[in-house]
C-alpha positions as CSV (number, residue, x, y, z in Angstrom):
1,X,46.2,-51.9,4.0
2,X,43.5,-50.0,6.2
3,X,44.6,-46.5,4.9
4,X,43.7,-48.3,1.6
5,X,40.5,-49.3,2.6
6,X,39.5,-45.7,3.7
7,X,41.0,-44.5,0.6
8,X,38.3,-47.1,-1.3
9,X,35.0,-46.3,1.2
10,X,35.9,-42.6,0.7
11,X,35.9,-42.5,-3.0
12,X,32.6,-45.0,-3.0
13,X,31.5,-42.3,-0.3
14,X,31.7,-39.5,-2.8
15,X,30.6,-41.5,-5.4
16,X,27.3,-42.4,-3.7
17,X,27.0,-38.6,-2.9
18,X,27.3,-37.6,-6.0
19,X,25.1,-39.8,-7.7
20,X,22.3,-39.2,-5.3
21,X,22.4,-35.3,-5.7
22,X,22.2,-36.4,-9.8
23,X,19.5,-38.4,-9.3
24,X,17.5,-35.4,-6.4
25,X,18.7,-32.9,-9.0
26,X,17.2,-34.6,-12.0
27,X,14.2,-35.3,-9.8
28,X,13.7,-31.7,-9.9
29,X,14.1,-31.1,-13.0
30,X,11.3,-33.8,-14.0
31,X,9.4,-32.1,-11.4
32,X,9.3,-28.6,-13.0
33,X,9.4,-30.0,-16.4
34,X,6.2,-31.7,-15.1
35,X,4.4,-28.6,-14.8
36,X,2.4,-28.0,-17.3
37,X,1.6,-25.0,-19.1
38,X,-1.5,-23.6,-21.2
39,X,-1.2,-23.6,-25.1
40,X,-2.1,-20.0,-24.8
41,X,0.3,-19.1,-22.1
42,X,2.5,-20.8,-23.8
43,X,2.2,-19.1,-27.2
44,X,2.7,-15.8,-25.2
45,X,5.9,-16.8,-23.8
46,X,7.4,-18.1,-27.3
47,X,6.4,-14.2,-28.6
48,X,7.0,-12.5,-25.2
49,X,10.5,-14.1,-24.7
50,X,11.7,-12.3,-27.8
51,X,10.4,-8.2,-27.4
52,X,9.6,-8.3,-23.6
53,X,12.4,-10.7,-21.8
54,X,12.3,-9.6,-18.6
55,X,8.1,-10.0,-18.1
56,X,8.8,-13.4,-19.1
57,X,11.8,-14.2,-16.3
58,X,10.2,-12.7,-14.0
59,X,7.2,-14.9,-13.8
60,X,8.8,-17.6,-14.4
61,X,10.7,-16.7,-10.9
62,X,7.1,-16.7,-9.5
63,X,5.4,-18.9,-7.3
64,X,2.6,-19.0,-10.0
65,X,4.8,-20.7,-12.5
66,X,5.9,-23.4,-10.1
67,X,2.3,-24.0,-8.5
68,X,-1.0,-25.4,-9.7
69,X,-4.1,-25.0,-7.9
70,X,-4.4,-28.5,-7.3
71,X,-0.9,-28.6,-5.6
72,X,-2.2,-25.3,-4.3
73,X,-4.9,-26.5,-2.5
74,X,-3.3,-29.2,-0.8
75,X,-1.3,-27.2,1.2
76,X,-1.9,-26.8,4.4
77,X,-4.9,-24.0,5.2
78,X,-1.9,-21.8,7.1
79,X,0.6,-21.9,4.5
80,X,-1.7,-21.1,1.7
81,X,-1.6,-18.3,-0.3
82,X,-4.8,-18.4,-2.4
83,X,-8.3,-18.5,-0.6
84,X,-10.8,-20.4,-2.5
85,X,-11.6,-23.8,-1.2
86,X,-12.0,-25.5,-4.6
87,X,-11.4,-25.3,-8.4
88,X,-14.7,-24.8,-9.8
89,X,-14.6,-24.5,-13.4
90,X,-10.6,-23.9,-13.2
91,X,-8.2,-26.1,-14.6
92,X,-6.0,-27.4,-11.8
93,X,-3.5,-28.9,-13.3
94,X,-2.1,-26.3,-15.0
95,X,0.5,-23.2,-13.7
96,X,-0.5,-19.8,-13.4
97,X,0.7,-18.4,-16.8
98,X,-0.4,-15.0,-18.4
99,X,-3.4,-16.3,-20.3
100,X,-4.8,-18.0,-17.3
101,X,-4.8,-13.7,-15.8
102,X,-4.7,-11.9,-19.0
103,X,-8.4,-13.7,-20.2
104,X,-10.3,-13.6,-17.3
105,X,-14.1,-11.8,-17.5
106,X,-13.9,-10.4,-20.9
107,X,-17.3,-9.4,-20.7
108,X,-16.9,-6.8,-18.2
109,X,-13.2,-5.6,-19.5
110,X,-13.3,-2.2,-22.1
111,X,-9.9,-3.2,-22.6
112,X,-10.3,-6.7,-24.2
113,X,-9.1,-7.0,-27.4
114,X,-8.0,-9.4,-30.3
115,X,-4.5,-10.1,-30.0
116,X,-2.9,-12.9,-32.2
117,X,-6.1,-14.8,-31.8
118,X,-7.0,-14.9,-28.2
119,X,-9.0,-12.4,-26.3
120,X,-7.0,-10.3,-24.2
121,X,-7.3,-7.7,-21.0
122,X,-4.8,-5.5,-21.3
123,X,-5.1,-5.1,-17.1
124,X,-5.3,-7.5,-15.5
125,X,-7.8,-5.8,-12.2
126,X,-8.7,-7.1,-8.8
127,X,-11.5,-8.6,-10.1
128,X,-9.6,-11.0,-12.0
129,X,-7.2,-11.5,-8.9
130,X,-10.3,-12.8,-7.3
131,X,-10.6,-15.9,-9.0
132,X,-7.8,-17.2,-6.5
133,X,-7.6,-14.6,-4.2
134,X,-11.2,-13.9,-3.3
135,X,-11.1,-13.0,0.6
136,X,-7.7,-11.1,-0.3
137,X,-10.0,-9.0,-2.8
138,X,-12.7,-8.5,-0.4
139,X,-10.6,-7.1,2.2
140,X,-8.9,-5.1,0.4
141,X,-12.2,-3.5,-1.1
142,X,-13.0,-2.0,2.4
143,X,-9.7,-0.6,2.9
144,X,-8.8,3.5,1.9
145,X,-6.9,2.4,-0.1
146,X,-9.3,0.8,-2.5
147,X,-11.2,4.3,-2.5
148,X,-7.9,6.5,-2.7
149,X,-8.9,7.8,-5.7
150,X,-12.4,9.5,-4.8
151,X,-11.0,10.0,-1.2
152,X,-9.5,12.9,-3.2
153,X,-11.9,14.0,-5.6
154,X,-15.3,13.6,-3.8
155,X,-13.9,15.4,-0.9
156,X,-14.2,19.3,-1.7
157,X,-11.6,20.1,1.1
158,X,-8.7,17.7,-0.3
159,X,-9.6,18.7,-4.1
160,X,-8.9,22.7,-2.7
161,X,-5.4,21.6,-1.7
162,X,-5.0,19.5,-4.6
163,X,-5.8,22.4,-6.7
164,X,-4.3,24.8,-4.8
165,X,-1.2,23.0,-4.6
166,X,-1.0,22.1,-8.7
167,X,-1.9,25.3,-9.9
168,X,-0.9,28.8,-10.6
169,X,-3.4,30.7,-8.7
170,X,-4.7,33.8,-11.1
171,X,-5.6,37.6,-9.7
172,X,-9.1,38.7,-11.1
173,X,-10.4,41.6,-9.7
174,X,-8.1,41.6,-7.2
175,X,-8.8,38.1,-5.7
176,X,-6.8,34.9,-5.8
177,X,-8.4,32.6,-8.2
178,X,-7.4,28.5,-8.7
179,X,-8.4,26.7,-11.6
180,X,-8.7,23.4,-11.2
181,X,-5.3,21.6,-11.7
182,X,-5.2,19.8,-15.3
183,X,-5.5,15.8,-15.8
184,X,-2.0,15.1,-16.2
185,X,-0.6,17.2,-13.6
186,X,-3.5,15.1,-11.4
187,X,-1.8,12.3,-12.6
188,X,2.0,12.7,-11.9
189,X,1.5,13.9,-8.4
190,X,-1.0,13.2,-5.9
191,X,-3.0,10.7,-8.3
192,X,0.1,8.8,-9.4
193,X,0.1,7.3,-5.6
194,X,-3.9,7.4,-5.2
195,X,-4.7,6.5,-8.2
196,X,-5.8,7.4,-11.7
197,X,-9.5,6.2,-13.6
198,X,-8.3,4.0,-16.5
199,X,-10.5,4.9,-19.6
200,X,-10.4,3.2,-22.7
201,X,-10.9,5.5,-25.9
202,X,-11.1,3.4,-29.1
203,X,-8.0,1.7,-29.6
204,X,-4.5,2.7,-31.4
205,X,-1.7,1.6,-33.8
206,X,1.6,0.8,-32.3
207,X,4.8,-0.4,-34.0
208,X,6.2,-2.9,-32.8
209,X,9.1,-5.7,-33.3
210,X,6.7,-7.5,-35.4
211,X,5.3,-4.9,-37.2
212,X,2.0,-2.7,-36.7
213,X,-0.1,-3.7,-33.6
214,X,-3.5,-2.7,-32.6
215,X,-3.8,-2.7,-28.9
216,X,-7.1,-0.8,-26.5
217,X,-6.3,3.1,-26.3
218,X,-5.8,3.7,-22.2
219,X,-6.6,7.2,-20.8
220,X,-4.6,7.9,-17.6
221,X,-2.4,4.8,-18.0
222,X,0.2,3.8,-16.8
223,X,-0.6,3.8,-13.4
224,X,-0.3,1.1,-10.2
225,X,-2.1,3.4,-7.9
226,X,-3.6,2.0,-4.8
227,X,-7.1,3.1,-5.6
228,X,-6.6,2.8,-9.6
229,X,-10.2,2.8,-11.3
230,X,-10.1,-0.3,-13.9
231,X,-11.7,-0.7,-17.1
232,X,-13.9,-3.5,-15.5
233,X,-14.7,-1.1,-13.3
234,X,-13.2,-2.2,-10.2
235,X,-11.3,-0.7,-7.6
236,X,-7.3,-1.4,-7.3
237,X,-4.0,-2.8,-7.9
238,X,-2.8,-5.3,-6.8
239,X,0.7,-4.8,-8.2
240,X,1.1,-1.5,-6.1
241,X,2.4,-4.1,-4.0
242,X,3.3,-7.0,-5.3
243,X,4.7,-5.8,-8.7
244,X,4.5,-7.8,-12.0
245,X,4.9,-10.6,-13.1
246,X,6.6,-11.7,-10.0
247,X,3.9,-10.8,-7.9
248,X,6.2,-11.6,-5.1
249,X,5.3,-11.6,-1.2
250,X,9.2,-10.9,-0.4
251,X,8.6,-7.4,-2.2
252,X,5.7,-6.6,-0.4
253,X,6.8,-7.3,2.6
254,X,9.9,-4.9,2.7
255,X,9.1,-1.4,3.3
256,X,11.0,0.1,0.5
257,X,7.7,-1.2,-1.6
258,X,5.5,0.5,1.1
259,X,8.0,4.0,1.1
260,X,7.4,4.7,-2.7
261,X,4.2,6.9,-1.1
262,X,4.0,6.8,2.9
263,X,6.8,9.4,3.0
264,X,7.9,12.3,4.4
265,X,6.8,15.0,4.7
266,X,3.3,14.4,4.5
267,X,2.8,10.5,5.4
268,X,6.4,10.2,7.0
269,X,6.2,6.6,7.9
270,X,8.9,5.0,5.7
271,X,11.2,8.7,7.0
272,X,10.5,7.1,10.4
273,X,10.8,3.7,10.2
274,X,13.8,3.9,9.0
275,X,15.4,5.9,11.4
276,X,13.6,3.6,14.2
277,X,15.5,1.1,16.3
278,X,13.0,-1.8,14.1
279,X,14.7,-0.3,11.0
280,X,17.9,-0.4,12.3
281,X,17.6,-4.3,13.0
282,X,15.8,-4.5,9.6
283,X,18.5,-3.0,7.8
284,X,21.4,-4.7,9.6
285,X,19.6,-8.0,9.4
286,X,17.5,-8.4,6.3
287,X,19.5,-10.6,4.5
288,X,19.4,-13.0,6.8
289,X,15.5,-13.3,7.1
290,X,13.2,-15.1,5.0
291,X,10.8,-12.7,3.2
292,X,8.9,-15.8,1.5
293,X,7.7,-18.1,4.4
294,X,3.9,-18.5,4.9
295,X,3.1,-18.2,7.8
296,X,5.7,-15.8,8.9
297,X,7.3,-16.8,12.2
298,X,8.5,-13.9,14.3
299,X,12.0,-15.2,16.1
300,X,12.8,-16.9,13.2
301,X,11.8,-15.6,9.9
302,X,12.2,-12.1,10.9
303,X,13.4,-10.2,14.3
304,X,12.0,-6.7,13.6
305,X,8.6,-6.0,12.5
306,X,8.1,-4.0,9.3
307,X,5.0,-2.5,7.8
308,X,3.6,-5.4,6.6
309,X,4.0,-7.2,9.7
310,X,2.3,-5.1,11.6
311,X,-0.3,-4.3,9.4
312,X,-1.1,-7.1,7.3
313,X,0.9,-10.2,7.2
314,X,-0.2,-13.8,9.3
315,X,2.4,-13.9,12.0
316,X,2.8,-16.9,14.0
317,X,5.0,-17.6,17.1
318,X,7.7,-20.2,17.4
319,X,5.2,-22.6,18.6
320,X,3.1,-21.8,15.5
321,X,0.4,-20.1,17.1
322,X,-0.9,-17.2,15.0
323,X,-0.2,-14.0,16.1
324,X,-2.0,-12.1,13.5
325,X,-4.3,-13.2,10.5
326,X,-3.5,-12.1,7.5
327,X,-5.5,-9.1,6.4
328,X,-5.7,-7.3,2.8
329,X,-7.9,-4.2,4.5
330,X,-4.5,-2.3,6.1
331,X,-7.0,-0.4,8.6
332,X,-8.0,-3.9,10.5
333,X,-5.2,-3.3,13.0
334,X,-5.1,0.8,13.2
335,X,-7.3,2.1,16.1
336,X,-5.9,6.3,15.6
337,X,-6.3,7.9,12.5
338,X,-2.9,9.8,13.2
339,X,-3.1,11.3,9.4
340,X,-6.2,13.1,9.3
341,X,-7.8,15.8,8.3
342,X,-6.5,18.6,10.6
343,X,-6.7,16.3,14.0
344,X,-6.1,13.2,14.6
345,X,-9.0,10.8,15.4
346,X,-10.5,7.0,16.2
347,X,-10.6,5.4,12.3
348,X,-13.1,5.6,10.0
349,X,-15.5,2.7,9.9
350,X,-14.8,2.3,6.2
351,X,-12.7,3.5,3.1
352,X,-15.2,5.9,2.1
353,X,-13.9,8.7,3.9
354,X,-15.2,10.9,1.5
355,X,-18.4,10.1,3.0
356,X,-17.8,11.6,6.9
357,X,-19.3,14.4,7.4
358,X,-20.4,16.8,10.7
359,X,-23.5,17.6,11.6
360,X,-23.5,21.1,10.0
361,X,-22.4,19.4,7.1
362,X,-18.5,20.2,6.4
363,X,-17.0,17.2,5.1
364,X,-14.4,16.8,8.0
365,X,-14.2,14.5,10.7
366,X,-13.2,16.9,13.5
367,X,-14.6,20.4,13.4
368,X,-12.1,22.9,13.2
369,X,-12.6,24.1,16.9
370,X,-12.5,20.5,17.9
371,X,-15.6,20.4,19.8
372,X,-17.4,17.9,17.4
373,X,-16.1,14.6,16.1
374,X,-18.2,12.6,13.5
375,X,-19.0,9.7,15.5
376,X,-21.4,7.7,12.9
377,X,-18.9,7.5,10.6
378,X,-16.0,6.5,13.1
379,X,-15.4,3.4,15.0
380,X,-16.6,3.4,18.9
381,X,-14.6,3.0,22.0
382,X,-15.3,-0.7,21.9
383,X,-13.5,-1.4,18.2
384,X,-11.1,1.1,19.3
385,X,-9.6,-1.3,22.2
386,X,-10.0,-4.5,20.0
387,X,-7.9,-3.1,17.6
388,X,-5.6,-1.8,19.8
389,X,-5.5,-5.2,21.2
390,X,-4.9,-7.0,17.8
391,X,-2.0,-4.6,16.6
392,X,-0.2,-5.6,20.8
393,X,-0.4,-9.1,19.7
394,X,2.2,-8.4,17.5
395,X,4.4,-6.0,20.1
396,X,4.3,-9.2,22.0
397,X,6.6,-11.2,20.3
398,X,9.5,-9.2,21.2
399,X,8.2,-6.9,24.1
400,X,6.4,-7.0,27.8
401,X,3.1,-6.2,28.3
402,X,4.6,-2.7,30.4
403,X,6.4,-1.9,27.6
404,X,3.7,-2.2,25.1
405,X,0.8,0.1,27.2
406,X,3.5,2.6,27.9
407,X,4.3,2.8,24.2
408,X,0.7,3.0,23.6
409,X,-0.3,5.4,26.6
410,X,2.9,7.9,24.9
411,X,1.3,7.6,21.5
412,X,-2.2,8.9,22.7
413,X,-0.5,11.7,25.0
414,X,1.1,12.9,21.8
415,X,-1.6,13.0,19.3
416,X,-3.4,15.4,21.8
417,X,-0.4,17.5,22.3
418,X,-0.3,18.0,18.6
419,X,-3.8,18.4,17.9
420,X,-3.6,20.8,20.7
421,X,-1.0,22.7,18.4
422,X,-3.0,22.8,15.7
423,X,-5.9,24.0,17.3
424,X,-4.3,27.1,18.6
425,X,-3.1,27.4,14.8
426,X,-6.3,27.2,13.6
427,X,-7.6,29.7,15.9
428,X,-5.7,32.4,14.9
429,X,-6.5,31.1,11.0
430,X,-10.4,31.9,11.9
431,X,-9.3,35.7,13.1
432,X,-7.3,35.5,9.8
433,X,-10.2,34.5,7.6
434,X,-12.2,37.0,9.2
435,X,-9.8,40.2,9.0
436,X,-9.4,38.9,5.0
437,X,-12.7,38.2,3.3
438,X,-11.8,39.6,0.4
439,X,-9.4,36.5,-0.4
440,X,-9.7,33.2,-2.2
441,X,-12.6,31.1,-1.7
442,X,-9.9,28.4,-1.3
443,X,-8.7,27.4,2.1
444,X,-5.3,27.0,1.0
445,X,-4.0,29.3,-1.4
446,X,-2.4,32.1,0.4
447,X,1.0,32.4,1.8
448,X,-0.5,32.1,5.1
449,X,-3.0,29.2,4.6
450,X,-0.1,26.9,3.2
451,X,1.7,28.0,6.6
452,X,-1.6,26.3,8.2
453,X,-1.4,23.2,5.8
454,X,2.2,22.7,6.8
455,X,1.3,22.3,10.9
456,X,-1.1,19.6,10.3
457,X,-0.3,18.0,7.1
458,X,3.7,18.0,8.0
459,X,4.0,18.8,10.9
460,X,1.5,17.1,13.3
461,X,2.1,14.4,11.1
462,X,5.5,14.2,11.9
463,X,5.2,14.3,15.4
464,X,2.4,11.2,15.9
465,X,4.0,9.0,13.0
466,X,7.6,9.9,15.0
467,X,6.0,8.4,18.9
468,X,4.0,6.1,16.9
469,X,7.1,4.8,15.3
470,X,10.0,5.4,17.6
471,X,11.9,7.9,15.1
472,X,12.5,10.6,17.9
473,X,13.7,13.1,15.7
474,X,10.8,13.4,13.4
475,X,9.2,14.6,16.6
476,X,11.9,17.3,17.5
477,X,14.0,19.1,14.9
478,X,13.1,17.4,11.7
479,X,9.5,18.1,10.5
480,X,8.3,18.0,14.6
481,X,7.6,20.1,17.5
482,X,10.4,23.0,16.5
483,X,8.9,23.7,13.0
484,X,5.6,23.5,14.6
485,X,6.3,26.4,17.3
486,X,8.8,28.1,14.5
487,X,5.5,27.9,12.2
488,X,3.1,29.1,14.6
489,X,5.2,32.5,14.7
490,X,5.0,33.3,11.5
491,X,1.2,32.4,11.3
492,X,0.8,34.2,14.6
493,X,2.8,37.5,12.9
494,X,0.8,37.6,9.6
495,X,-2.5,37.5,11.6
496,X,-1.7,40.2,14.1
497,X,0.0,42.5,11.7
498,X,-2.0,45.8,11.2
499,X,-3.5,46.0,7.5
């Protein structure tokens, strides 16, 4: 008799179970069938679904297509993830859908355009982001990154290299000539990371699925770079980052996203990191943390930092506290320019480095004998130690307050070491320029310049990213202090040599 009554409460048990996870399922359901969606957004999806699946999954995978603003909004200030404070003139009760991004500030877009009755950008810019995102926008508008593209071209020294690099120098008369490197080489190489200026020129026929299309003719497009000039004129992309239509945080966060361009052997940080002890944890680990959570909650979301957290993500404690604020400007929390021109040096007050200049005018921020720094345009001793304080915030979480200013104390040694390097390079560049005045008026065309490129572009790179980072052998045998002395030598022979 009583095994047959816990027979009978079991099976009513399972019964109840079941129909309650229905019932929370169904729930759900309703929930997301609930959410409403645009006429226009959703005439894009009935066309989209057909030529261009994978767009269309992917947003729907998004947060935007399971949020409104409304919902949005009444989230709790630290777990939000758009900035504005109200709608406005925005409809709040509808999801994020491609004609809610896709329409926004026609005026100012050179690539709007009639498609299948509705006004269309083809990019959608920062500008547009801002409508949701404005502090996000705003920060990232002071950032290098914004102003990667004319960090390049306005600046004669790093246009020399660029050309120098994507060209095939020419002899006239007996002197190295190099033309300037053509648009679409620009494009595929140094530009493709910086950025490219989106032009539009008329528009153009495409065949399509459905038949002959006429869609806004883009000049140096497609491109996601950082600093990407858009047809509304802004600066940006956001999708450098978080890619579309996703647009997901989880990408962003993981430094495979950041290592498409901060590699070796120029920017070696994503070479570094994951050779560091944090990448090791990161790559053991990863698929245990949780890449979505806002905040994100060091001990418990993640256990190693990576790029994002500690340059830009809000980090809280496991008492909530926060740690970090979020920032869209990436320089916030940097203090040492370790990847600068020739030396390295305290940050630049803005993202127009372009702009820095010395006092005899040479568009550097350290003069080549190192005895003159361009202090207006670099942040003072004051910002340098609040920034350095910000970014041991973050050390904190895992690390003691010894281990963090001896981490900190070996980075500074070893920026001066290197520069230190590189200034006895350059030295015997200047008795090289001046035994061979008959060469290029470019800096780096010759065997023996690209030598000198290598020791601070790669090399002394290498080295501060490598103490910076805890990757020890980036400062030794791989791209560090052996190729710099190895390098040296060969510089040191080709100067000294009798003509």
């Amino acid at each position: 008799m009583k095994k047959l009554i816990f027979i009978s409460i079991l099976i009513i048990s399972i019964i109840i179970y079941i129909s309650y996870s229905q019932i929370q399922s169904a729930s759900s359901e309703s929930n997301q069938t609930d959410l409403k969606v645009s006429n226009e957004t959703q005439e894009c999806i009935d066309c989209h679904i057909n030529y261009t699946p994978s767009i269309v999954e992917d947003w729907k995978q998004s947060r935007h297509s399971k949020m409104t603003i409304t919902s949005a909004l009444k989230q709790p200030v630290v777990e939000r993830r758009i900035s504005i404070t109200e709608l406005g003139e925005k409809n709040g009760e509808i999801v994020v859908g491609c004609y809610e991004c896709h329409s926004l500030n026609p005026g100012k877009h050179k690539d709007n355009f009639e498609h299948f009755g509705q006004q269309i950008n083809q990019i959608v810019t920062p500008n547009d982001c801002k409508s949701c995102h404005p502090q996000e926008v705003e920060e990232y508008s002071h950032s290098k990154k914004a102003y990667a593209v004319d960090i390049l071209r306005k600046n004669p020294v790093y246009m020399q290299l660029v050309n120098a690099t994507l060209t095939i120098p020419e002899e006239i008369n007996g002197k190295l000539v190099c033309p300037e490197a053509t648009e679409h080489t620009k494009n595929e190489t140094c530009f493709a990371c910086h950025g490219t200026e989106v032009k539009v020129d008329g528009t153009k026929i495409i065949n399509s699925e459905i038949g002959e299309v006429e869609v806004p003719n883009l000049l140096n497009y497609p491109n996601t770079g950082v600093g990407r000039i858009n047809p509304d004129s802004s600066l940006g992309s956001c999708t450098s980052c978080h890619p579309r239509h996703s647009f997901s945080i989880e990408i962003a966060r993981k430094p495979e996203t950041c290592g498409q361009c901060h590699l070796e052997p120029d920017v070696p940080a994503y070479n570094v990191y994951k050779e560091s002890k944090h990448g090791n944890i990161y790559d053991s680990k990863k698929q245990n943390w949780n890449f979505n959570a806002v905040p994100w909650t060091a001990g418990k979301d993640f256990t190693a930092p990576t790029c994002a957290a500690c340059h830009n993500s809000l980090i809280v404690n496991l008492n909530g506290d926060i740690v970090a604020k979020r920032t869209h400007n990436f320089g916030d929390r940097l203090w040492k320019r370790i990847f600068g021109l020739i030396y390295s040096h305290n940050q630049p007050k803005n993202g127009k480095t372009y702009e820095i200049k010395l006092k005899n005018g040479m568009p550097l921020p350290v003069s080549p004998d190192m005895s003159e720094y361009a202090n207006d345009y670099l942040i003072n001793s004051e910002e340098y130690a609040n920034r350095q304080n910000e970014m041991k915030q973050v050390c904190k979480n895992c690390h003691t307050s010894g281990w963090i200013d001896g981490h900190f104390n070996k980075i500074e040694k070893t920026s001066a070491e290197a520069d230190k390097m590189v200034l006895a390079t350059t030295k015997l560049m200047v008795e090289y320029w001046n035994k061979n005045k008959n060469t290029s008026d470019n800096l780096f065309d010759d065997y023996t310049e690209k030598l000198w490129v290598k020791q601070w572009l790669y090399y002394a790179s290498s080295v501060r990213y490598a103490t910076a980072m805890s990757g020890p052998d980036y400062s030794s045998f791989k791209n560090g202090w052996y190729e710099m002395n190895s390098n040296y030598l060969k510089i040191y022979e080709n100067v000294k040599k009798k003509k």
